[in-house]
C-alpha positions in Angstrom: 62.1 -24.7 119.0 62.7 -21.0 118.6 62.0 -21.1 115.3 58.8 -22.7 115.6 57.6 -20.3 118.3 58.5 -17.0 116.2 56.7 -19.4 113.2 53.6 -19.4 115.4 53.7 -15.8 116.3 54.2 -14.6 113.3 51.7 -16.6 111.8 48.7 -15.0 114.8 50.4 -11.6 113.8 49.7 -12.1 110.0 46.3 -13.6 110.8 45.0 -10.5 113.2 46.8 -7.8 110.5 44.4 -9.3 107.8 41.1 -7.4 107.5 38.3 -8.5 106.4 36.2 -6.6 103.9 33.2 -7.2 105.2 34.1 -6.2 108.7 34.9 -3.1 107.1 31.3 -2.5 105.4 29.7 -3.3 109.1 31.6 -0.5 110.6 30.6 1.8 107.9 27.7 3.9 107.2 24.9 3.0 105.3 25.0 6.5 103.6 28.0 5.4 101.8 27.7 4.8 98.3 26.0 5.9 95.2 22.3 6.8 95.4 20.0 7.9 92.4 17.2 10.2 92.3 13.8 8.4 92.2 10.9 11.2 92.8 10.6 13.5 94.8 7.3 15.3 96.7 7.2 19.2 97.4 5.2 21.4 98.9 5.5 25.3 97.6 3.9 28.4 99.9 3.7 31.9 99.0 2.8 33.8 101.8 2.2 30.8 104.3 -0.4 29.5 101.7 0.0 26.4 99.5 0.5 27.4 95.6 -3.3 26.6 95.0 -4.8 28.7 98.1 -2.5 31.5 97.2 -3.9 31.7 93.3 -6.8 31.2 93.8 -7.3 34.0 96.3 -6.0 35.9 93.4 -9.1 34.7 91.1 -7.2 32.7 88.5 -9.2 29.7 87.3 -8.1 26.3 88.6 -7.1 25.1 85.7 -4.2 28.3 85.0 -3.0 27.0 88.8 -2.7 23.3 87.6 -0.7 24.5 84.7 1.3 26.6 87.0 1.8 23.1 89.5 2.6 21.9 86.5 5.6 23.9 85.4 7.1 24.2 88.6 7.2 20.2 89.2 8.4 19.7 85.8 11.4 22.3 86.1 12.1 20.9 89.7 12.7 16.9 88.1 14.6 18.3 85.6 16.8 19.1 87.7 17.0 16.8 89.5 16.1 13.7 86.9 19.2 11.6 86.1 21.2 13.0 88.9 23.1 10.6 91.4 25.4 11.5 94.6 28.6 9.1 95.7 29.2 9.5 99.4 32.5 8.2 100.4 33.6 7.2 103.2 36.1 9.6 103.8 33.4 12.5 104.1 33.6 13.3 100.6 30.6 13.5 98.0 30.4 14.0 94.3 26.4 15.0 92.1 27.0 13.4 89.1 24.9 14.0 86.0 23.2 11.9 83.8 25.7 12.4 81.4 28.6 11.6 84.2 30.0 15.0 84.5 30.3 16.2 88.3 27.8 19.0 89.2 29.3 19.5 92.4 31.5 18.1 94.9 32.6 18.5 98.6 32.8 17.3 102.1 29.7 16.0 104.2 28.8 15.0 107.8 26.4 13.0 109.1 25.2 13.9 112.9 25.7 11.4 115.4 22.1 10.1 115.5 22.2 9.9 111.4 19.2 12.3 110.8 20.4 14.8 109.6 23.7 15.8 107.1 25.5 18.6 106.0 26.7 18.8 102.8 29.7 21.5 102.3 30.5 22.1 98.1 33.5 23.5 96.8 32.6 27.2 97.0 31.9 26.6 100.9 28.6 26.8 100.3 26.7 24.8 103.4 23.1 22.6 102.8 21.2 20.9 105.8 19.6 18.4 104.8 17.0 16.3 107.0 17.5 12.4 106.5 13.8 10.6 106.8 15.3 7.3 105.9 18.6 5.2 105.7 18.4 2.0 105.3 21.0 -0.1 102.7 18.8 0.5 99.8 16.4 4.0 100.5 18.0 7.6 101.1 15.1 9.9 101.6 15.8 13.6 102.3 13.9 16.8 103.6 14.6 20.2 102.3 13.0 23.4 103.3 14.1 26.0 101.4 13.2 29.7 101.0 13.1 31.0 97.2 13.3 34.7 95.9 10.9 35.5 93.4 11.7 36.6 89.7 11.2 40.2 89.4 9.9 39.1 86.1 7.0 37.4 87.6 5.0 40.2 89.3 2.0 37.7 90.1 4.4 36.4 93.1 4.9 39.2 94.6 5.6 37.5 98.5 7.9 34.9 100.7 8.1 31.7 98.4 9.1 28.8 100.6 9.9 25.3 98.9 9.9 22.2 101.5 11.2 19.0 99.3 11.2 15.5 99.8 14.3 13.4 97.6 13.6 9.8 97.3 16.9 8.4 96.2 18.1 4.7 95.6 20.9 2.7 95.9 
C-alpha cells in the first residue's frame, strides 16, 4: 500500500513539474521574437520647420526640395532595409542584417505598461524608443531624434530634428 501511495505521489509530482510550452508563451511578452523592418514614416525639421517650409523660405524651387526629400528617405531605408531585431526573452536583443551578420546587440527593457523600451548596445549606449503598437504580429516604434548637421552642407545651417516611425513585422 505504501508503494502505491509514493506511486501516486510521485506520479502528481511528475505531472505538476511538467511545463507546458504554451503556458510559457502566455506568460511572455509579445515583444519577444524576431521582427522585420517594413516602412517606416519620418518627419525632418530644421529650425522647428518641416524640410519643405524650411527650403523653401530659402527660395529653392520645389522641385530641388523633392529631390532633397528624396535623398534623405532613400539613405534612411537603406539603412534600415533588410534589417531585423530578435528580442529574447531574457532581455537580450540582436540587429541583424540582411546578410545575417549582427549590427548590434545588447540588453533591453520594456516599461511596465509596454509603451515604451529601452534598448542598451554593447558600448552602453542607451535608445528610448516609444512603442505605438504590440500586438503578436505588428511592432511599430517612435523615434525623435536630434541630428547634427554636416559642416559640409552649409545650406543646413540650424537644429535638425528627425522624429521616425518603424513599422516592423513578425
Amino acid at each position: 500500500m505504501k508503494q502505491l501511495f509514493l506511486i501516486i505521489i510521485l506520479f502528481f509530482v511528475a505531472l505538476t513539474a511538467c511545463v507546458d510550452e504554451n503556458d510559457l508563451k502566455k506568460n511572455q511578452s509579445p515583444i519577444v521574437g524576431k521582427w522585420t523592418y517594413d516602412t517606416i514614416e519620418y518627419d525632418i525639421k530644421i529650425n522647428n520647420q518641416n524640410i519643405y517650409s524650411y527650403f523653401d523660405s530659402l527660395g529653392l524651387p520645389a522641385e530641388n526640395i523633392a529631390l532633397i526629400n528624396l535623398l534623405i528617405e532613400s539613405e534612411i531605408k537603406s539603412e534600415l532595409e533588410g534589417l531585423s531585431i530578435d528580442f529574447n526573452a531574457d532581455n537580450s536583443y540582436e540587429m541583424i542584417n540582411e546578410d545575417d551578420e549582427i549590427e548590434s546587440s545588447g540588453t533591453y527593457k520594456l516599461n511596465s505598461n509596454q509603451n515604451e523600451i529601452s534598448l542598451t548596445d554593447e558600448n552602453n549606449e542607451n535608445f528610448v524608443l516609444e512603442i505605438l503598437t504590440l500586438n503578436e504580429n505588428t511592432l511599430t516604434l517612435s523615434l525623435s531624434e536630434k541630428i547634427e548637421s554636416p559642416d559640409e552642407i552649409s545650406i543646413l545651417n540650424g537644429d535638425l530634428e528627425a522624429d521616425i516611425i518603424i513599422y516592423l513585422f513578425k
